[in-house]
GUBA-503183 format. One line per field, with one value per residue (C-alpha): residue in three letters; chain; x, z, y. Coordinates in Angstrom, 3 decimals. Layout:
N
residuo = [Ala_...] .
cadena = [A_...] .
east = [X_...] .
up = [Z_...] .
north = [Y_...] .
// end
This chain:
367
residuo = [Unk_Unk_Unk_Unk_Unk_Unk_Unk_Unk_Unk_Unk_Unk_Unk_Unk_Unk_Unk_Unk_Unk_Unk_Unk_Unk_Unk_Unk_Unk_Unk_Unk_Unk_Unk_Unk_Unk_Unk_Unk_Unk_Unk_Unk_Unk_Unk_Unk_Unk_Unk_Unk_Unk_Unk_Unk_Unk_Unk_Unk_Unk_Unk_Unk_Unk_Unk_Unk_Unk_Unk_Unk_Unk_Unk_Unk_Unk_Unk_Unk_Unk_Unk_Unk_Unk_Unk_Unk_Unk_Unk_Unk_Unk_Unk_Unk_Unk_Unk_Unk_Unk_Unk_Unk_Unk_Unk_Unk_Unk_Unk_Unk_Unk_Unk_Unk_Unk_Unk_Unk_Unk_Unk_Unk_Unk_Unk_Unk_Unk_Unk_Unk_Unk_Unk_Unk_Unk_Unk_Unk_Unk_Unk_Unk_Unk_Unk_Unk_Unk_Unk_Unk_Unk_Unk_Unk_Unk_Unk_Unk_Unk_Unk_Unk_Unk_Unk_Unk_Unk_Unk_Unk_Unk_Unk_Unk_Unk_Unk_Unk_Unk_Unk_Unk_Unk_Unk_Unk_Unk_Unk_Unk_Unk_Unk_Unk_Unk_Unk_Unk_Unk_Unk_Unk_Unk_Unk_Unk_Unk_Unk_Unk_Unk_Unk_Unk_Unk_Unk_Unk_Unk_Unk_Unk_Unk_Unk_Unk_Unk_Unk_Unk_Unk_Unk_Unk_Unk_Unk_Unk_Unk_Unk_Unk_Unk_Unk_Unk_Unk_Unk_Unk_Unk_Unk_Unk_Unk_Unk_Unk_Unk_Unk_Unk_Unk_Unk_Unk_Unk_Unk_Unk_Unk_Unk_Unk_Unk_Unk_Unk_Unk_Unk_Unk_Unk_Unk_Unk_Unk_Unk_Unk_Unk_Unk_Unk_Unk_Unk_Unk_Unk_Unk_Unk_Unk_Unk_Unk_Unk_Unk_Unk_Unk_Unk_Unk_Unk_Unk_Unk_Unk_Unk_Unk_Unk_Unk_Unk_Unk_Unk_Unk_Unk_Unk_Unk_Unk_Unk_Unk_Unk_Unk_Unk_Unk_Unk_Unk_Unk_Unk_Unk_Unk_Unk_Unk_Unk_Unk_Unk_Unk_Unk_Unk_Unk_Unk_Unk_Unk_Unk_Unk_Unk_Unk_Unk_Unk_Unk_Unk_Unk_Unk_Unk_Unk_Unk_Unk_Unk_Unk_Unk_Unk_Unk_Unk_Unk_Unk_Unk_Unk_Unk_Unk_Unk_Unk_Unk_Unk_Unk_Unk_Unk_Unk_Unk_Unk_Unk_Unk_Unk_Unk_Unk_Unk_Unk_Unk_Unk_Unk_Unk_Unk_Unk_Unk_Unk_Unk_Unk_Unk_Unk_Unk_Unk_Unk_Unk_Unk_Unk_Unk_Unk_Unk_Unk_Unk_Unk_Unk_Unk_Unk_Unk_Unk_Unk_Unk_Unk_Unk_Unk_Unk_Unk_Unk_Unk_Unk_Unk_Unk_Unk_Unk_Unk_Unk_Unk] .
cadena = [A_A_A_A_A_A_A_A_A_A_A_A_A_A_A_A_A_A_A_A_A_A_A_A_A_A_A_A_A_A_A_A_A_A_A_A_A_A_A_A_A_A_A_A_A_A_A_A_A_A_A_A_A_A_A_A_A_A_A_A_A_A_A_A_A_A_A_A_A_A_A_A_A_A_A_A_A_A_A_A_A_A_A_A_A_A_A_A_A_A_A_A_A_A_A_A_A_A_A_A_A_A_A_A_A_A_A_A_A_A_A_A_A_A_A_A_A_A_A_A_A_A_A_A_A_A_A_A_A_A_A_A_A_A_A_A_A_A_A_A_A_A_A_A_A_A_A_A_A_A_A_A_A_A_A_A_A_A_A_A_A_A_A_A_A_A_A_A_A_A_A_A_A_A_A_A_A_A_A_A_A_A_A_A_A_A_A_A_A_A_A_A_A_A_A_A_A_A_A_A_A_A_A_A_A_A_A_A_A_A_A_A_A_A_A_A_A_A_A_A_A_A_A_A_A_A_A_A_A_A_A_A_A_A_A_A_A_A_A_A_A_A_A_A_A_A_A_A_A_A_A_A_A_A_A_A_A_A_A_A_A_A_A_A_A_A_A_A_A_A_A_A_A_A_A_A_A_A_A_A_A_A_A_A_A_A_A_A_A_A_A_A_A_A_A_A_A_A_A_A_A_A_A_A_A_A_A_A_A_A_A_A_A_A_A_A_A_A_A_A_A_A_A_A_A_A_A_A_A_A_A_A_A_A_A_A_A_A_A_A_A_A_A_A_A_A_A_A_A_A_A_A_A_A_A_A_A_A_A_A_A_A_A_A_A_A_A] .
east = [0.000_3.127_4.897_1.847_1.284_5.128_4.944_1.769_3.214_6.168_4.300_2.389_5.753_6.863_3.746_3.677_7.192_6.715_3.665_6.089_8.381_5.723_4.104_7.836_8.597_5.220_5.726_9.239_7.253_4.732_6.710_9.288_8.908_11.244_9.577_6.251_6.252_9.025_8.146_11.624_11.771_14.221_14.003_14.726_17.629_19.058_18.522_20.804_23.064_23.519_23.943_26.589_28.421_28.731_29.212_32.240_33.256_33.163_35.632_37.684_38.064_38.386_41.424_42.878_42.683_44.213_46.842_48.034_48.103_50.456_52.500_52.891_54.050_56.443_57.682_57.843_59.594_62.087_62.665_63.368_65.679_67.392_67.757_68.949_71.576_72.663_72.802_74.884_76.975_77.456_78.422_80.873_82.289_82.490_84.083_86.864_87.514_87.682_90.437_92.155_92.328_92.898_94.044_96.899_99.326_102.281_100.481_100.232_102.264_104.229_104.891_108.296_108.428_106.770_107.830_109.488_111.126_113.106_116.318_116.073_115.057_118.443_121.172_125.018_123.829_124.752_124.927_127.666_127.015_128.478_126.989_123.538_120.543_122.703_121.052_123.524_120.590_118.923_120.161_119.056_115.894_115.414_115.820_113.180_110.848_111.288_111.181_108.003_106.514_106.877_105.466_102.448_102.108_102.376_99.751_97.060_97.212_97.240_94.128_92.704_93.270_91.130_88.450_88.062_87.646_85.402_83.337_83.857_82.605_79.535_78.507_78.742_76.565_74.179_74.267_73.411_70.656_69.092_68.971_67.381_65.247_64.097_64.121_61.459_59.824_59.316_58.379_55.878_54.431_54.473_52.724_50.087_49.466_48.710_46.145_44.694_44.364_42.748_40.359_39.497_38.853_36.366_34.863_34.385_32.958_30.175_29.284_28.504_26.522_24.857_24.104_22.959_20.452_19.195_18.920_16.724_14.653_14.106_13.128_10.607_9.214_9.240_7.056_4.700_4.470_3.202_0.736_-0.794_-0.534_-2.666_-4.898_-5.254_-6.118_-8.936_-10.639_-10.501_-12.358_-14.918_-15.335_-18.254_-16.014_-15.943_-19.270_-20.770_-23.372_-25.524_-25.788_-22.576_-23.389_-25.154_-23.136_-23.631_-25.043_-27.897_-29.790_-30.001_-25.907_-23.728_-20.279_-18.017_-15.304_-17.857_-20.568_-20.979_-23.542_-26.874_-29.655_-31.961_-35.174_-32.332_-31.511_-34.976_-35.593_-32.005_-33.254_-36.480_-34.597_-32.464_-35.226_-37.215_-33.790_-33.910_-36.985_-36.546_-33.378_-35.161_-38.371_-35.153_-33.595_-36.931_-37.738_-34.322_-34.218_-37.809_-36.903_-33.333_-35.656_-38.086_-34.366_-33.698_-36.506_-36.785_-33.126_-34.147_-37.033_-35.161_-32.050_-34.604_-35.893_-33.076_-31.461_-34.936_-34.402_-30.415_-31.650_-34.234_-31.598_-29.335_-31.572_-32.482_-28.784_-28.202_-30.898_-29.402_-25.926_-27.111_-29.014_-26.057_-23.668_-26.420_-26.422_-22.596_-22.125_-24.923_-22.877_-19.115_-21.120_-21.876_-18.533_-16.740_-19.236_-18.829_-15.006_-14.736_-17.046_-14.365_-11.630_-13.036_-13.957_-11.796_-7.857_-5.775_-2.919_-2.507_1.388_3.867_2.434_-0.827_0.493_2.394_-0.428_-1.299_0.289_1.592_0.846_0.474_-2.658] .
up = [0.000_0.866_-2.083_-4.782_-2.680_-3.138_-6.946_-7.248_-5.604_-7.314_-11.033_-10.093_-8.934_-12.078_-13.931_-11.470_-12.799_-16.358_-15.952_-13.963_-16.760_-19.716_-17.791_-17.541_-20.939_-21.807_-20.163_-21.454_-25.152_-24.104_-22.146_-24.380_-27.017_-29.148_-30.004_-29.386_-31.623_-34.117_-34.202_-34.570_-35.642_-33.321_-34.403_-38.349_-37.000_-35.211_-37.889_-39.979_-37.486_-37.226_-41.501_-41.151_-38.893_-40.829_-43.901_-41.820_-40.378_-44.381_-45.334_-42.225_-43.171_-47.057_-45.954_-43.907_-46.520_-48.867_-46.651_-45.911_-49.542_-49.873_-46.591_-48.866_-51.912_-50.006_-48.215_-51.944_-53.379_-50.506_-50.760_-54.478_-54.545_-51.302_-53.671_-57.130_-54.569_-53.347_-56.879_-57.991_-54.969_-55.649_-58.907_-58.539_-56.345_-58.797_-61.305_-58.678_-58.019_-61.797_-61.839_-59.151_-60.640_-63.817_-64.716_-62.681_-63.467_-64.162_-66.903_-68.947_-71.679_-70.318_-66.822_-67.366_-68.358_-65.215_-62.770_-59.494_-58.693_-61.579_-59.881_-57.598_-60.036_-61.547_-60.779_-60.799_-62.501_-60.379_-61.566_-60.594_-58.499_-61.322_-64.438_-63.603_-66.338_-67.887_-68.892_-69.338_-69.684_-72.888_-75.322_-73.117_-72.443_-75.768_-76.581_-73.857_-75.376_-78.992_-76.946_-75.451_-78.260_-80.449_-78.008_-77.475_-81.334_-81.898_-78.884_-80.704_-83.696_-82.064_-80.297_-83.897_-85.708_-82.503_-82.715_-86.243_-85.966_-83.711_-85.421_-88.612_-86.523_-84.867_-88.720_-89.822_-86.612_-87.285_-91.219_-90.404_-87.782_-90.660_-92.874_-91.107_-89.785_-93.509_-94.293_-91.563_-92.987_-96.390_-95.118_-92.581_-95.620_-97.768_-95.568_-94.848_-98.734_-98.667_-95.600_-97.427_-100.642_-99.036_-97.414_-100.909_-102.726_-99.847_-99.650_-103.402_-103.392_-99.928_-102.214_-105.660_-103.607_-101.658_-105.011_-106.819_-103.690_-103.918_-107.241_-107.079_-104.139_-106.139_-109.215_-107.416_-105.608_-108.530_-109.907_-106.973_-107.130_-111.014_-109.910_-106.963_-109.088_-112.010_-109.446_-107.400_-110.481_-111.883_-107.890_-108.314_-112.178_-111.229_-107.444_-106.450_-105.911_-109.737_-110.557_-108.598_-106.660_-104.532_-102.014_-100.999_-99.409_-96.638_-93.677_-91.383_-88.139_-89.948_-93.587_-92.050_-92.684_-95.256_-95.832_-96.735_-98.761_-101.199_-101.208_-105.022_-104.453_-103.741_-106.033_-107.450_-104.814_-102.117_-103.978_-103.951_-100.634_-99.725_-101.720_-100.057_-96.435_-97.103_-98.107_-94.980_-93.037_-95.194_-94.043_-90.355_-90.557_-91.861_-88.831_-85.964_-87.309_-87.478_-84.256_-82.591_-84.159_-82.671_-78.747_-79.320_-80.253_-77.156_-75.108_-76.124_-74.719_-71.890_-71.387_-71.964_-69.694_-66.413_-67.194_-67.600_-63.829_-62.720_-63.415_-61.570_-58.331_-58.791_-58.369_-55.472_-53.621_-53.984_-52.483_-49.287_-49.063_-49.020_-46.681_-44.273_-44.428_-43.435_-40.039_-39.481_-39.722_-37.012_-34.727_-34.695_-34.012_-31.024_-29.897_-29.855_-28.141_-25.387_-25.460_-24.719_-22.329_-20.449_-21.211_-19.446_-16.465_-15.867_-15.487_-13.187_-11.094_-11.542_-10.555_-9.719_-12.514_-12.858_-11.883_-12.526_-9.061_-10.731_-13.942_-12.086_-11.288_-14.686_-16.918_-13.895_-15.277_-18.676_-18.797] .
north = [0.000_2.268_1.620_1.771_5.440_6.948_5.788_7.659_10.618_10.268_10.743_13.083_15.389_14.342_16.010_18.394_19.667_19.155_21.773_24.314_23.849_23.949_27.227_28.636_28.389_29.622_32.957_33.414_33.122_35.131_37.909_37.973_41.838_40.202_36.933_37.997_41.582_40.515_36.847_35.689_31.513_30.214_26.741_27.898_29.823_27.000_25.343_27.758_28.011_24.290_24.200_26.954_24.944_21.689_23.906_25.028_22.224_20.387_23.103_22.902_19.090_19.862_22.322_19.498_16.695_19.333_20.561_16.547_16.471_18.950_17.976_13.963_16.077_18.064_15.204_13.149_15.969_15.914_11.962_12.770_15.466_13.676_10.379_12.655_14.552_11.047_9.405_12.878_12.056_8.703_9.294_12.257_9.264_7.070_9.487_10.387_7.130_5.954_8.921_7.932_4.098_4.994_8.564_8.438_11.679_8.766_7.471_10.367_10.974_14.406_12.648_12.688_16.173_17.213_14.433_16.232_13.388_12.901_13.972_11.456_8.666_9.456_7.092_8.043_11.671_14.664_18.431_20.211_23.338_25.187_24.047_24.408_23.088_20.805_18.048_15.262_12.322_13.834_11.354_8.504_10.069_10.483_7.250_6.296_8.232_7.178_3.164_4.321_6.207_3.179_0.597_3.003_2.997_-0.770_-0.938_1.697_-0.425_-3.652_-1.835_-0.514_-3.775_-6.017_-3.250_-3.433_-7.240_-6.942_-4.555_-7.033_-10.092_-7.586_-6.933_-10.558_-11.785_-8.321_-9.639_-13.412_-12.256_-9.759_-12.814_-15.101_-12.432_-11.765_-16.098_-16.274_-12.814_-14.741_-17.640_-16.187_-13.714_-17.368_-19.070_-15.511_-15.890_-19.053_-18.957_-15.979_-17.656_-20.829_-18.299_-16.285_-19.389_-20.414_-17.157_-17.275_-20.495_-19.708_-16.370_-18.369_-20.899_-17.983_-16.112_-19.062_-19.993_-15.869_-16.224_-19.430_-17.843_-14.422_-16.185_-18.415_-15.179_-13.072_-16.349_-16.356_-12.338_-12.915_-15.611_-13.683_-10.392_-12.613_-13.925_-10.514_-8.833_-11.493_-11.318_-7.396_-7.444_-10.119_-8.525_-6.365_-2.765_-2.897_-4.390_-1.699_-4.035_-2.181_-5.067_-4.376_-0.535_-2.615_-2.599_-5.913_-3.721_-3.364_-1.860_1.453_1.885_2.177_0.857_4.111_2.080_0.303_3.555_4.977_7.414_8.769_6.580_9.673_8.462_9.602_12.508_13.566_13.373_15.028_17.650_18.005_17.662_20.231_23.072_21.822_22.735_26.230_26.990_25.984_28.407_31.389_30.843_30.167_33.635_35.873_34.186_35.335_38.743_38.433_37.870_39.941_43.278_42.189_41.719_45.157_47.322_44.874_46.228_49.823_50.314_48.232_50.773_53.766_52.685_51.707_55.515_56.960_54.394_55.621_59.476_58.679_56.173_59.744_62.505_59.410_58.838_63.462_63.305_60.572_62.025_65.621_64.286_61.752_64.634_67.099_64.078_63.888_67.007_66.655_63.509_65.689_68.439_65.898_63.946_67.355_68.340_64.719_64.970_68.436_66.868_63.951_66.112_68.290_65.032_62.509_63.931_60.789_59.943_55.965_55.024_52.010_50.731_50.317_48.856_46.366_44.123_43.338_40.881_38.335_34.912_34.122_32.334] .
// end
C-alpha cells in the first residue's frame, strides 16, 4: 500500500514539474517583445546556425585533406631530390675514383716532363754546383721516349686492328641475324598468302553458292508475285467494288448503314428526298432567325425600360442617401457636443494619474 502510494506521488511530482516547466517556458514566449512583436523563428535559425556549422566544419576538413596532400608532396619531393643529390653524390664518387684508378698523373704521356722526382730517379747523374741546367741524360731520355713512343704505337694499332675485328665479326653476326630475320619474314608472308588464298577461294565459293540460292529464291518469288498479281487482279475485275453491286453498301449492323469504302452514291429516290430535307432545313433556318431577331428586339426594350428605372431608383436612392448624411452629420455634431461636455465633467472630477504601481499588477501569469 506504501509503495503503490510513493509511486503515485512520485508521477504526479513528475507532472507536477513538467507543468512548472511547460508554464515557464510559456511565459518566457509570451513575455518575451522580441519573439512575441518581431516573431523571430528560433528553431529555423538553429537550424541555420547548425547548416553553417557543418558547412564550416566540411571546409575545415576539405582544408585538412588538402593541406596533408600537400605535406605527402612536399615530403615526396624531398625523398626525391634527397635520392637525385645522393645518386649525384654517388656518382661524382664514382668518377673520382675511376680517376684515381685509372688517370693516374704517371700514366700520362708528359709525366716525365713534369715528374718532381726525376732527380732522384736518376742514378750516378749529379749536376755540378756550377753548371747548372745541364742536362747530361737527354740522349738517353730520348731514346726512352722514342722506346716508349713506339710501343704506345704498336699498342694503338694492335688496339685498332682487334676493334676493327670486332666490329667485322659484330657486322657478320648483325648480317646473319638480318637474314634469317628476312628467311622467316618470307616464309611467314608465304605461308600468310597461302592462308589468305585458301580463305578467298572459300569465300568465293560460300558467295557463288549464296548467289545461286538468292537467285533461285528471287526467281521463285518473282514467280509467286506474277501468280498472286494474275490472281489478285482477276478477284478485283470479277469482285463487287468494280461491278458496282448495290448489295454491298449494306453494312452488317444493320440496312439502315452504309459501308463508306464500297458507297458509289446517292440513287436519285435519295436525292430527292435530300433535296427536299435540305429546303425543310432552309426553311426551319429562316423561322429560328426571325424568331431570334424576334426575342433579341423584345431583349432590347426589356433592357431599356429596367435601365430607364433603374437611373430613376439611382436618383431617389441619392436625395435618401443626401438626406441621411445631413441628419447623421447634425447628430454627430450633437454627440461631440456631449462627449466634450462629459469629457470636461471627468476632469473636473476625476484627478488621480494611474502610476507604474498600478500597472504592475497586470500581466503576472500568462494564462
Amino acid at each position: 500500500m506504501n509503495q503503490v502510494e510513493l509511486l503515485s506521488d512520485r508521477v504526479a511530482a513528475v507532472q507536477l514539474d513538467r507543468r512548472r516547466n511547460r508554464e515557464l517556458q510559456r511565459r518566457e514566449r509570451i513575455f518575451n517583445d522580441k519573439v512575441r512583436t518581431i516573431g523571430v523563428d528560433k528553431d529555423a535559425l538553429d537550424h541555420q546556425v547548425k547548416e553553417r556549422r557543418e558547412t564550416d566544419q566540411r571546409q575545415a576538413n576539405e582544408r585538412k585533406v588538402y593541406a596533408d596532400e600537400l605535406l605527402c608532396s612536399d615530403r615526396v619531393a624531398c625523398i626525391l631530390d634527397q635520392r637525385q643529390k645522393k645518386d649525384e653524390h654517388l656518382l661524382n664518387e664514382a668518377i673520382v675514383q675511376f680517376r684515381q684508378q685509372f688517370q693516374q698523373p704517371t700514366s700520362r704521356r708528359e709525366f716525365d716532363l713534369n715528374d718532381p722526382e726525376l732527380l732522384k730517379k736518376q742514378e750516378g747523374v749529379r749536376i755540378l754546383p756550377g753548371l747548372p741546367g745541364e742536362d747530361l741524360a737527354q740522349k738517353d731520355r730520348l731514346r726512352k721516349q722514342q722506346e716508349q713512343l713506339r710501343a704506345w704505337t704498336l699498342q694503338q694499332q694492335d688496339e685498332l686492328g682487334r676493334a676493327k675485328q670486332q666490329l667485322q665479326q659484330q657486322m657478320h653476326q648483325y648480317d646473319q641475324s638480318r637474314l634469317a630475320l628476312d628467311n622467316r619474314a618470307l616464309e611467314l608472308q608465304k605461308m600468310e598468302e597461302n592462308s589468305n588464298r585458301a580463305a578467298s577461294i572459300a569465300i568465293k565459293d560460300f558467295n557463288l553458292a549464296l548467289a545461286a540460292e538468292i537467285t533461285h529464291r528471287h526467281l521463285q518469288e518473282r514467280d509467286e508475285e506474277q501468280e498472286n498479281n494474275q490472281t489478285d487482279i482477276l478477284n478485283q475485275l470479277n469482285g463487287d467494288l468494280l461491278m458496282e453491286n448495290p448489295e454491298q453498301n449494306i453494312s452488317v449492323l444493320g440496312s439502315s448503314r452504309l459501308r463508306r469504302d464500297y458507297y458509289k452514291g446517292m440513287s436519285p429516290k435519295e436525292l430527292k428526298e435530300y433535296t427536299q430535307y435540305q429546303l425543310q432545313q432552309a426553311e426551319d433556318r429562316k423561322r429560328t432567325v426571325m424568331e431570334q431577331r424576334e426575342k433579341e428586339l423584345q431583349e432590347h426594350q426589356e433592357r431599356m425600360t429596367s435601365a430607364r428605372a433603374a437611373l430613376l431608383l439611382e436618383r431617389q436612392q441619392a436625395r435618401i442617401n443626401k438626406a441621411l448624411r445631413r441628419a447623421l452629420d447634425n447628430t454627430n455634431a450633437q454627440l461631440a457636443q456631449a462627449h466634450d461636455a462629459q469629457k470636461k465633467h471627468l476632469q473636473d472630477v476625476y484627478t488621480n494619474v494611474p502610476n507604474e504601481r498600478y500597472f504592475s499588477q497586470f500581466n503576472t501569469s500568462s494564462r
